[in-house]
PDB file of N, CA, C, O and CB in Angstrom:
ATOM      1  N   UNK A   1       0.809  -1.204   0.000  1.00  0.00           N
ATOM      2  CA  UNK A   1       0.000   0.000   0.000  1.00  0.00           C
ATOM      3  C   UNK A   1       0.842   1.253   0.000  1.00  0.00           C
ATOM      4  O   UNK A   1       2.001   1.004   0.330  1.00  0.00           O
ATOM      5  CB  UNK A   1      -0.915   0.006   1.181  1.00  0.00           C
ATOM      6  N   UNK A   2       0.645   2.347  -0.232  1.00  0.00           N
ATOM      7  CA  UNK A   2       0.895   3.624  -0.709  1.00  0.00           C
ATOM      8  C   UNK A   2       1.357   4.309   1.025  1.00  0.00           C
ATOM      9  O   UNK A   2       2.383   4.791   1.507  1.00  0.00           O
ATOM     10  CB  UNK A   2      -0.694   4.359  -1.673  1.00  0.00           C
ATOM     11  N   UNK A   3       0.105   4.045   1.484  1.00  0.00           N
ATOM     12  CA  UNK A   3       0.798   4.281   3.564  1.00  0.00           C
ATOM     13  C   UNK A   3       2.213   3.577   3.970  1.00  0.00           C
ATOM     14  O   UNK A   3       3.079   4.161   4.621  1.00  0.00           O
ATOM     15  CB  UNK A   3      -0.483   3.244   5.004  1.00  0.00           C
ATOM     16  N   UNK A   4       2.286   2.673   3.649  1.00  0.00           N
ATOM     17  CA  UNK A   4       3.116   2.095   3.983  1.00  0.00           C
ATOM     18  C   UNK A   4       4.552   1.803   3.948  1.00  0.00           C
ATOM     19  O   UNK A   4       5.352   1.418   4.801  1.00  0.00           O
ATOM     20  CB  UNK A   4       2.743   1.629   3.849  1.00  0.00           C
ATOM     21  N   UNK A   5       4.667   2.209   2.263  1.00  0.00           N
ATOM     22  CA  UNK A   5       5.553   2.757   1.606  1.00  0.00           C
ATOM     23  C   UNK A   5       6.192   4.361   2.173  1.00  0.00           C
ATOM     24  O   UNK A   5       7.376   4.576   2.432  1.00  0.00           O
ATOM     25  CB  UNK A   5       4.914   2.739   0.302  1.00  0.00           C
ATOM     26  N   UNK A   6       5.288   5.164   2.252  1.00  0.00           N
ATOM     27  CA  UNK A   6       5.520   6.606   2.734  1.00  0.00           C
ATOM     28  C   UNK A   6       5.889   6.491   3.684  1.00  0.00           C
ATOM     29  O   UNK A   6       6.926   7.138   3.833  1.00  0.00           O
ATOM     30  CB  UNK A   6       4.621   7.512   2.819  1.00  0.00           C
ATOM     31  N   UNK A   7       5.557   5.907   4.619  1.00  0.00           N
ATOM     32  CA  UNK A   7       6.289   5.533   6.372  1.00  0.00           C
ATOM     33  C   UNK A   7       7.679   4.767   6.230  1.00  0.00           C
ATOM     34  O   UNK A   7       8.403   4.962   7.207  1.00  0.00           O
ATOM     35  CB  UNK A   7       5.141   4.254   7.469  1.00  0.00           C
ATOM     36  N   UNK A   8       8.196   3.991   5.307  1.00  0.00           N
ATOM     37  CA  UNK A   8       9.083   3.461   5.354  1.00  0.00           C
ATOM     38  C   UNK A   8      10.061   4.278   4.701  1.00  0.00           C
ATOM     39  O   UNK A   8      11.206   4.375   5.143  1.00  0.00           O
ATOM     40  CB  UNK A   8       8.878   2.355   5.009  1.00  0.00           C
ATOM     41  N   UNK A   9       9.661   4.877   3.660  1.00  0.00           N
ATOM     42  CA  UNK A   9      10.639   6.480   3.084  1.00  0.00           C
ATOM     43  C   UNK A   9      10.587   7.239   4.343  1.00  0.00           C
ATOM     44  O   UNK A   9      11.734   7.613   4.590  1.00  0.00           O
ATOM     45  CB  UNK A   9       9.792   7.680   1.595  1.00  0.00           C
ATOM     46  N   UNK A  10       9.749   7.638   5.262  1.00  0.00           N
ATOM     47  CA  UNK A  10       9.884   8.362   5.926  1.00  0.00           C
ATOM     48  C   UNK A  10      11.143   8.215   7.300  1.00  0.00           C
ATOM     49  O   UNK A  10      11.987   9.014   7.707  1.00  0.00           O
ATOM     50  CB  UNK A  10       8.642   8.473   6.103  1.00  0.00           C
ATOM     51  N   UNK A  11      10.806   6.919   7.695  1.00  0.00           N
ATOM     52  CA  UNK A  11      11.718   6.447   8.554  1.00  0.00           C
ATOM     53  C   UNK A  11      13.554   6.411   7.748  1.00  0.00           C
ATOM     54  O   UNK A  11      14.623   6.582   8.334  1.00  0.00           O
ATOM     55  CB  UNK A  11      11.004   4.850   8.991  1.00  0.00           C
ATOM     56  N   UNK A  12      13.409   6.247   6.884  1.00  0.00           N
ATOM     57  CA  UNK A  12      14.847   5.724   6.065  1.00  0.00           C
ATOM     58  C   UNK A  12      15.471   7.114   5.983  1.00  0.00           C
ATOM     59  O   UNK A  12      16.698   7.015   5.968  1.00  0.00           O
ATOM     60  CB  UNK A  12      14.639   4.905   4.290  1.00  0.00           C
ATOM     61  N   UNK A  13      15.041   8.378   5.926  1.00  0.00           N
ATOM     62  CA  UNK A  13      15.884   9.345   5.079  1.00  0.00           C
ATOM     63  C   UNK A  13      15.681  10.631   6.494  1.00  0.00           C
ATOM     64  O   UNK A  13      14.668  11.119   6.995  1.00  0.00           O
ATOM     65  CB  UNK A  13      15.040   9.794   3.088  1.00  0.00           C
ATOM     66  N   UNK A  14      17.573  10.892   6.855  1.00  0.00           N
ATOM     67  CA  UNK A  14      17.346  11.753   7.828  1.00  0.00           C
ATOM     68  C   UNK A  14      17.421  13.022   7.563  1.00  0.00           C
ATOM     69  O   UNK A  14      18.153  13.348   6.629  1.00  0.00           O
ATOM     70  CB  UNK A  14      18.028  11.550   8.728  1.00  0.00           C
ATOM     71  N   UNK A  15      16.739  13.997   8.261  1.00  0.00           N
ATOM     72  CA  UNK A  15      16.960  15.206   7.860  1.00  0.00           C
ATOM     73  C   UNK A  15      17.544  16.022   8.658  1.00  0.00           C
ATOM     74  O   UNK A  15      17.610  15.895   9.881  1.00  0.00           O
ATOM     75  CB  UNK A  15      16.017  15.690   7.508  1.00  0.00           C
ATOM     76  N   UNK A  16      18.226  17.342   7.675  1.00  0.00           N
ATOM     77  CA  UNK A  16      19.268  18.138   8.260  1.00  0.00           C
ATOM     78  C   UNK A  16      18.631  19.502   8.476  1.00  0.00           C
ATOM     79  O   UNK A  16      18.310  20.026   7.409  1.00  0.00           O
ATOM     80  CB  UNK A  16      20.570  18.201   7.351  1.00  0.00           C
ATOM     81  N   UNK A  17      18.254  20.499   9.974  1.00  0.00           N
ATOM     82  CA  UNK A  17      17.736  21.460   9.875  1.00  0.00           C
ATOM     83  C   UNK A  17      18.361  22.498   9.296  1.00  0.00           C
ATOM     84  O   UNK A  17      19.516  22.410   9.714  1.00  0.00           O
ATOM     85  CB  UNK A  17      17.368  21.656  10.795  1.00  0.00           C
ATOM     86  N   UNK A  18      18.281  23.574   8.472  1.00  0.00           N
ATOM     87  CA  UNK A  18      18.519  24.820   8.617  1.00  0.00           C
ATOM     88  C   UNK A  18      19.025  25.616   9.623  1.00  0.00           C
ATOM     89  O   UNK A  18      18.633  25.051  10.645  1.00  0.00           O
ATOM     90  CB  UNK A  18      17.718  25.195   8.413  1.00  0.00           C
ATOM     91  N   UNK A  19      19.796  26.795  10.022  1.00  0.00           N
ATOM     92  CA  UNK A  19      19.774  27.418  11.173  1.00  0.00           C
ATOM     93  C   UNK A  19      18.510  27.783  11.352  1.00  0.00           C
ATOM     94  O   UNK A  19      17.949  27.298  12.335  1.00  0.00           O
ATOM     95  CB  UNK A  19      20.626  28.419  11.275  1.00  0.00           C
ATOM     96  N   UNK A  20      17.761  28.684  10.504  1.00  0.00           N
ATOM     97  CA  UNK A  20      16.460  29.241  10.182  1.00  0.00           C
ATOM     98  C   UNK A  20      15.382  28.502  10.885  1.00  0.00           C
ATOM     99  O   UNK A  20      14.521  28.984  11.620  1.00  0.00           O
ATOM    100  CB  UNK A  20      16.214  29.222   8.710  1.00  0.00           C
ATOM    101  N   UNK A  21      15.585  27.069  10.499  1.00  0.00           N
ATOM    102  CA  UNK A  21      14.551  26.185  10.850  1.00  0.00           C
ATOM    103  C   UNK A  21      14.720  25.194  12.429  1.00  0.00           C
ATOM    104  O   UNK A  21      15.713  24.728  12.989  1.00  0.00           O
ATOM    105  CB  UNK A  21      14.482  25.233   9.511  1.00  0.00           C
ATOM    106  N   UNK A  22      13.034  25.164  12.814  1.00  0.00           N
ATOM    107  CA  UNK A  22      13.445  24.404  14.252  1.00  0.00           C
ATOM    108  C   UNK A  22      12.218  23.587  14.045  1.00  0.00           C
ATOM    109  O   UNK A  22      11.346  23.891  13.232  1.00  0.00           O
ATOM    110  CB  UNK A  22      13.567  25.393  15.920  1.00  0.00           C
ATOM    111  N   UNK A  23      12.174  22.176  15.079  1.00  0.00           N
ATOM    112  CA  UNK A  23      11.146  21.037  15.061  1.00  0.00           C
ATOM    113  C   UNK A  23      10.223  21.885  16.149  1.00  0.00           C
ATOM    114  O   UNK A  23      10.673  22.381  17.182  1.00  0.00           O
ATOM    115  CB  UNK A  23      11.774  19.270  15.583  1.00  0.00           C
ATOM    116  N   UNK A  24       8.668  21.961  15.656  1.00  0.00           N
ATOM    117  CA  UNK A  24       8.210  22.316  16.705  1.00  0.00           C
ATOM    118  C   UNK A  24       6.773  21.009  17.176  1.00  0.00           C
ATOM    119  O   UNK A  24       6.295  20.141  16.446  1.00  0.00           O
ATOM    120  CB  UNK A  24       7.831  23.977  16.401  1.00  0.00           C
ATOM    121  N   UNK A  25       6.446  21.319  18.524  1.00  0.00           N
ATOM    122  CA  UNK A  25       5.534  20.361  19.062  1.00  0.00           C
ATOM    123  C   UNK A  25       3.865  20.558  18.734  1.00  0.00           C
ATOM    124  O   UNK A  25       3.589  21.645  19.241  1.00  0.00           O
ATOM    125  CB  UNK A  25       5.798  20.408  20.580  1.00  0.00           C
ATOM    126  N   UNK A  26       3.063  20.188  18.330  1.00  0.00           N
ATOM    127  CA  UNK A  26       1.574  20.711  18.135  1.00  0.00           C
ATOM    128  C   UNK A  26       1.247  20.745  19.539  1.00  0.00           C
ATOM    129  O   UNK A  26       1.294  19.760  20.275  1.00  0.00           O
ATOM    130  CB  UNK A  26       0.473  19.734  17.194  1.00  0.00           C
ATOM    131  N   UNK A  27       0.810  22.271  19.993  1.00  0.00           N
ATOM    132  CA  UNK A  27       0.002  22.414  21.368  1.00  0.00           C
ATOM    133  C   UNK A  27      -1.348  22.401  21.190  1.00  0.00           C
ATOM    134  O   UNK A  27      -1.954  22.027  22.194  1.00  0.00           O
ATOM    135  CB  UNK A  27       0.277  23.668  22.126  1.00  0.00           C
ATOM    136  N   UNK A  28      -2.252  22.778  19.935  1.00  0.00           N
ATOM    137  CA  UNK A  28      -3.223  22.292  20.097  1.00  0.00           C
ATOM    138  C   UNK A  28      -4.060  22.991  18.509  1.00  0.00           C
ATOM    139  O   UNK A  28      -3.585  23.763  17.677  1.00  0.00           O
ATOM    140  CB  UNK A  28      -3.705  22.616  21.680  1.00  0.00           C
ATOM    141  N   UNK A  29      -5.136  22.483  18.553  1.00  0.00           N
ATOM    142  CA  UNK A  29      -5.665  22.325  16.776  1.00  0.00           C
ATOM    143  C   UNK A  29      -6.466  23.385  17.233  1.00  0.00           C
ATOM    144  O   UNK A  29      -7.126  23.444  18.270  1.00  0.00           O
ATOM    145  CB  UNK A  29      -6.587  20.692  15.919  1.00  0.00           C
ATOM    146  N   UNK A  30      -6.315  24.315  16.229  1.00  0.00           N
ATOM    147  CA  UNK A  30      -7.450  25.648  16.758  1.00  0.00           C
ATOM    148  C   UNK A  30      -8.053  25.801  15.245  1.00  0.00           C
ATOM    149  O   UNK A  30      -8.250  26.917  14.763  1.00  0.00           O
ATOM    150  CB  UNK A  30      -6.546  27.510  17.511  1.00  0.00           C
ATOM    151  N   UNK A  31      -8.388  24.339  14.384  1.00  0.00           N
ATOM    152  CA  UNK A  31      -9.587  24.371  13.616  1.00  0.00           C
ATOM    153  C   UNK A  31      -9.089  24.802  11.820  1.00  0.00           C
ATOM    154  O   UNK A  31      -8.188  25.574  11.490  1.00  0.00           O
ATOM    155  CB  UNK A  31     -10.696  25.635  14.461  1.00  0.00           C
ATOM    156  N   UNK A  32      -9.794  24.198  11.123  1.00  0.00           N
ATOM    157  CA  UNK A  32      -8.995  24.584   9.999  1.00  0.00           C
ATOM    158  C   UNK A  32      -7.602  24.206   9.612  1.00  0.00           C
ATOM    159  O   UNK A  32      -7.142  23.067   9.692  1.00  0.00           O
ATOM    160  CB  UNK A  32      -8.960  25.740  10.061  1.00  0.00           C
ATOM    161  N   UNK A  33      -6.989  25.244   9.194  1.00  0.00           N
ATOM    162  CA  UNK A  33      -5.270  25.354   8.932  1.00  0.00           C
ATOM    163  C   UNK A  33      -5.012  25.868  10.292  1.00  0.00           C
ATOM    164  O   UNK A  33      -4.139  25.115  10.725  1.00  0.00           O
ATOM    165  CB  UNK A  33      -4.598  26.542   7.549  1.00  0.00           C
ATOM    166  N   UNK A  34      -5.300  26.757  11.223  1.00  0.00           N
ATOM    167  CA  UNK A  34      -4.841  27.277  12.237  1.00  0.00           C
ATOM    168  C   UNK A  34      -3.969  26.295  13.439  1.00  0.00           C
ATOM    169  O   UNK A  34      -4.709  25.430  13.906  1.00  0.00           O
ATOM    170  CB  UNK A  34      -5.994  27.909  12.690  1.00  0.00           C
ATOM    171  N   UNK A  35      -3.032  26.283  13.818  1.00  0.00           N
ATOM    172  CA  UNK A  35      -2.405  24.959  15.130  1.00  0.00           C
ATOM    173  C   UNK A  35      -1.375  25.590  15.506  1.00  0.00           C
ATOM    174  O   UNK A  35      -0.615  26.222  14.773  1.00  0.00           O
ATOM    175  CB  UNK A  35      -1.832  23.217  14.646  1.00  0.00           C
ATOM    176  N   UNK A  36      -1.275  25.417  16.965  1.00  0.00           N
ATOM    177  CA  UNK A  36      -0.829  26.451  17.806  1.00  0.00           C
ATOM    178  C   UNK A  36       0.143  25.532  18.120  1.00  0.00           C
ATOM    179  O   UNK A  36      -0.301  24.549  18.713  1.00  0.00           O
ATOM    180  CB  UNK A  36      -1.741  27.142  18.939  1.00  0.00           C
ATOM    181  N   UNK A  37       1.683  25.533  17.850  1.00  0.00           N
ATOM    182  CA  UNK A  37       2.777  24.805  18.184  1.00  0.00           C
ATOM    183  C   UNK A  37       4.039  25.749  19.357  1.00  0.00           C
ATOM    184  O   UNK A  37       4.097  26.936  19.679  1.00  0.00           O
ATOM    185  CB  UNK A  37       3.397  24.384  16.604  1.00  0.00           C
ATOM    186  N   UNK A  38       4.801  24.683  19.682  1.00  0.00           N
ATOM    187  CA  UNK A  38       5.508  25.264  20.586  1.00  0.00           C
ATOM    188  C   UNK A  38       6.790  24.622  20.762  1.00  0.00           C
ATOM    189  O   UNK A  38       7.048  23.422  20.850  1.00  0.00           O
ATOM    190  CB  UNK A  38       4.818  25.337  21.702  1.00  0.00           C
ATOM    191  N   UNK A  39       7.612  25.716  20.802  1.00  0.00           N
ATOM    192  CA  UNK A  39       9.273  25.424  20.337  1.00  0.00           C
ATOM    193  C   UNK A  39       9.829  24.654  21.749  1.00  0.00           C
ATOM    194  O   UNK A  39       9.084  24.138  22.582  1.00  0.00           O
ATOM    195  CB  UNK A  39      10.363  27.192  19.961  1.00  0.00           C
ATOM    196  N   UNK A  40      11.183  24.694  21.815  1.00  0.00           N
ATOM    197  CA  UNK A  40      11.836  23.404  22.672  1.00  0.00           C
ATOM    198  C   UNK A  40      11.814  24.746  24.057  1.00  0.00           C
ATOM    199  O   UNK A  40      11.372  24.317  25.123  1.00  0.00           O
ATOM    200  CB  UNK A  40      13.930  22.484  21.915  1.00  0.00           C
ATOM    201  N   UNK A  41      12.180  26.005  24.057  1.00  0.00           N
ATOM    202  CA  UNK A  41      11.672  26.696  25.003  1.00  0.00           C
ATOM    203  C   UNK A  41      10.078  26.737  25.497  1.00  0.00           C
ATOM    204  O   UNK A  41       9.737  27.601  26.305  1.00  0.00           O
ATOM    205  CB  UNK A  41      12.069  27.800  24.643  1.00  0.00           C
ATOM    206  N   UNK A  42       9.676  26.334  25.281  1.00  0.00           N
ATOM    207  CA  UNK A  42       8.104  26.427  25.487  1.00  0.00           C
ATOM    208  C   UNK A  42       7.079  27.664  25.232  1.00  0.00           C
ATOM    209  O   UNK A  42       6.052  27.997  25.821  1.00  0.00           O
ATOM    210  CB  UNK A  42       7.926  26.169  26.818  1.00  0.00           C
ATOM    211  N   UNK A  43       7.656  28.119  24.302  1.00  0.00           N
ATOM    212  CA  UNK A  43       7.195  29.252  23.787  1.00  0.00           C
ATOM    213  C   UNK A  43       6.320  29.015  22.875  1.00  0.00           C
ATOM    214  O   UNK A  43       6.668  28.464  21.831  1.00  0.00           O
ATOM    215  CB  UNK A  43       8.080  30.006  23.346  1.00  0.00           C
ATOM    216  N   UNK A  44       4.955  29.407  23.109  1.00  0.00           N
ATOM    217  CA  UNK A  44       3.740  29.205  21.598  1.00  0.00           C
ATOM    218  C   UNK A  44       3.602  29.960  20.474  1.00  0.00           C
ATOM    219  O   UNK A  44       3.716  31.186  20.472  1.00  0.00           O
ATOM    220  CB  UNK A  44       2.328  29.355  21.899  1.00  0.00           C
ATOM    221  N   UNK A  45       3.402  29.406  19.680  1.00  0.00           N
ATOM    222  CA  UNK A  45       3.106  30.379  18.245  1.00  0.00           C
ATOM    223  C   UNK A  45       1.573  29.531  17.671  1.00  0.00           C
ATOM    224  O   UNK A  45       1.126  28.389  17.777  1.00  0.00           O
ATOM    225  CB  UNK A  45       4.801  30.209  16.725  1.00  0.00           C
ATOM    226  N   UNK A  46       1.112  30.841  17.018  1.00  0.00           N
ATOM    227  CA  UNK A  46       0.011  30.334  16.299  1.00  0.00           C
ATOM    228  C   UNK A  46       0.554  30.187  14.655  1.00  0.00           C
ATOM    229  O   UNK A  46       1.312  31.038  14.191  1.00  0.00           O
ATOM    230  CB  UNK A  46      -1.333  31.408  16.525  1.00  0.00           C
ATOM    231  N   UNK A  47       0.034  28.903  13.758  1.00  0.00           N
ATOM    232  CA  UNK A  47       0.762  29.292  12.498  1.00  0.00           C
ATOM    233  C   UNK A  47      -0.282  28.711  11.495  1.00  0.00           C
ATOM    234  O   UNK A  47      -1.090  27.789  11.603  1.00  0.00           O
ATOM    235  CB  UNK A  47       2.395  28.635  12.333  1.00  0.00           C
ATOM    236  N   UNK A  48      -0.014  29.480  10.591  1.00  0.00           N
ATOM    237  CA  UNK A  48      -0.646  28.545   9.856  1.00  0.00           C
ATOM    238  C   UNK A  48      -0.766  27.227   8.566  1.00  0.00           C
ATOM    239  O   UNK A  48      -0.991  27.805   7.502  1.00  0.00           O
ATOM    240  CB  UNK A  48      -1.079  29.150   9.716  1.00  0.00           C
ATOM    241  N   UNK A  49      -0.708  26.096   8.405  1.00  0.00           N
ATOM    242  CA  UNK A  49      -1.187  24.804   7.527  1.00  0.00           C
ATOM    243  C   UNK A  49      -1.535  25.457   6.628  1.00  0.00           C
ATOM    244  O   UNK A  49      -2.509  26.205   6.705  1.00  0.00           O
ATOM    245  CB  UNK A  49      -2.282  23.790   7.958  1.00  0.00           C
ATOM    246  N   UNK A  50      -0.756  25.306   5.493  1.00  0.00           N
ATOM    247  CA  UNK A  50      -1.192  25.522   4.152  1.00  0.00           C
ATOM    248  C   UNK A  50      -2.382  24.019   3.860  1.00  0.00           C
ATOM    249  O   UNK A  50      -2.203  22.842   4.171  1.00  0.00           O
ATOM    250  CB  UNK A  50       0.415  25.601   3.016  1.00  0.00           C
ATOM    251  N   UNK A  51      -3.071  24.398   3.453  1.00  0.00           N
ATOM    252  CA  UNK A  51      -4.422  23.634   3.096  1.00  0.00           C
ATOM    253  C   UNK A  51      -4.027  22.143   2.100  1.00  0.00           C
ATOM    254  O   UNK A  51      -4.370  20.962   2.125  1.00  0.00           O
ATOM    255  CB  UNK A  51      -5.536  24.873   2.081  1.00  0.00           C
ATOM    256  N   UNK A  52      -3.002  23.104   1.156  1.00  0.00           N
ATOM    257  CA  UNK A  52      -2.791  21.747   0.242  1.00  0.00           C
ATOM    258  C   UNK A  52      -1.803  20.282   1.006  1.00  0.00           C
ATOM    259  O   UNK A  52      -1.328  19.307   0.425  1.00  0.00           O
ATOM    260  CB  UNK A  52      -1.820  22.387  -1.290  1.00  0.00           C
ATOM    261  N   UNK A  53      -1.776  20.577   2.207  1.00  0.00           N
ATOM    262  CA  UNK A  53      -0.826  19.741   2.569  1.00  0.00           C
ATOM    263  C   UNK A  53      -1.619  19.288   3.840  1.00  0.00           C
ATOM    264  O   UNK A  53      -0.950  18.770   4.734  1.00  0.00           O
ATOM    265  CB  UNK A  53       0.667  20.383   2.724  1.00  0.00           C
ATOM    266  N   UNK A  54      -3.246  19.451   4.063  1.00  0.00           N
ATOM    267  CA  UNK A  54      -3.631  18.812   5.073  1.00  0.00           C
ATOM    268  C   UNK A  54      -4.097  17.157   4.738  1.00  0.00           C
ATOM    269  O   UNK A  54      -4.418  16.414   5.666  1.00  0.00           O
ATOM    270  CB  UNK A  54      -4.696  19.694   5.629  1.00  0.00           C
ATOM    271  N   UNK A  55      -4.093  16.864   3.837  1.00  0.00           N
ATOM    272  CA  UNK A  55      -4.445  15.548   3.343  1.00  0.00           C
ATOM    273  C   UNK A  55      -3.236  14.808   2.979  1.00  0.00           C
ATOM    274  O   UNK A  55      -3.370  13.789   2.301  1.00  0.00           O
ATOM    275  CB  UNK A  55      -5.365  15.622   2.181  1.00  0.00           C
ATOM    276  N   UNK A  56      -2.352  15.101   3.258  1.00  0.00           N
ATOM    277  CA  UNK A  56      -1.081  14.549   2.707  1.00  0.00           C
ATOM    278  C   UNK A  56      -0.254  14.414   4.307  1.00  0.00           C
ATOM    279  O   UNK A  56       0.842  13.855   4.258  1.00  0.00           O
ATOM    280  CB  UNK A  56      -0.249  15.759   1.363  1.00  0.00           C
ATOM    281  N   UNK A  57      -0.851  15.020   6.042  1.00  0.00           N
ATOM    282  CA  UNK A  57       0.085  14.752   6.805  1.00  0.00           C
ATOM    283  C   UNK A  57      -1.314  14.545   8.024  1.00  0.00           C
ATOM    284  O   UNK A  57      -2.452  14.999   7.910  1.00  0.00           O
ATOM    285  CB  UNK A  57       1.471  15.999   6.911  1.00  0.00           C
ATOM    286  N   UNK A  58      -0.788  13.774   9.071  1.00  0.00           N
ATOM    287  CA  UNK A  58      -2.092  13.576  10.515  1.00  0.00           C
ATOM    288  C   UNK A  58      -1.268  14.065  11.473  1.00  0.00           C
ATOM    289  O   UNK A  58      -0.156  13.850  11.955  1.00  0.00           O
ATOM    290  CB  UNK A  58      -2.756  11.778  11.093  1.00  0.00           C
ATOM    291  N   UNK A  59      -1.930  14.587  11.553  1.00  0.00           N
ATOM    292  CA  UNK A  59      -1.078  15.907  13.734  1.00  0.00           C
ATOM    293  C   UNK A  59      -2.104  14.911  14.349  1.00  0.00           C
ATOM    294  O   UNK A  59      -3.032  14.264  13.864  1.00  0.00           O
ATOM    295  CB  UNK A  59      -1.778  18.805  14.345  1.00  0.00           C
ATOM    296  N   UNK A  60      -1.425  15.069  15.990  1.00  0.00           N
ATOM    297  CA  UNK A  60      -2.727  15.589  16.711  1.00  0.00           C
ATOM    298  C   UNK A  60      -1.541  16.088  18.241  1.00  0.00           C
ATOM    299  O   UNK A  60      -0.320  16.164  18.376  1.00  0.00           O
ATOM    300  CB  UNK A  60      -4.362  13.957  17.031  1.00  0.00           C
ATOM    301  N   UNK A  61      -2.300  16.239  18.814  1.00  0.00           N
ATOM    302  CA  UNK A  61      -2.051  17.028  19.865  1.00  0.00           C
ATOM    303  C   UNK A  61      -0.886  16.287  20.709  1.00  0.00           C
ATOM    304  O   UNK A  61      -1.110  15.174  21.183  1.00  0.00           O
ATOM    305  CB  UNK A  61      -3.380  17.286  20.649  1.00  0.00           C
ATOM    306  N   UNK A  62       0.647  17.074  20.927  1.00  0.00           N
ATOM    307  CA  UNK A  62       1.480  16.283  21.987  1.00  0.00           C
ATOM    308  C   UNK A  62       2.589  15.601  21.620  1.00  0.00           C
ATOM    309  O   UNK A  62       3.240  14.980  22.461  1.00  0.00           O
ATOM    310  CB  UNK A  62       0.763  15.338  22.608  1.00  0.00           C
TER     311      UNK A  62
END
């Protein structure tokens, strides 16, 4: 299957951040594209999910 495959590319190939760029945590789904994440300081941001890419990834909270 097509899931399955994508999880196994996903696991296999590591990635290198940017300075620019940081991993952040989902604090919580505020509906839509809107999801309120939070950096390794614990600092929140609201941001927003480009739309074309909500069917292509699953969050959830934590």
């Amino acid at each position: 299957g097509g899931r399955k495959n994508l999880k196994r590319a996903s696991e296999e190939n590591s990635v290198t951040l940017e300075r620019s760029h940081s991993i952040m945590q989902v604090a919580d789904l505020r509906g839509s594209n809107l999801i309120e994440v939070m950096d390794s300081k614990r600092q929140k941001f609201l941001t927003i999910f480009p739309a074309k890419f909500q069917r292509s990834m699953w969050m959830k909270r934590g």
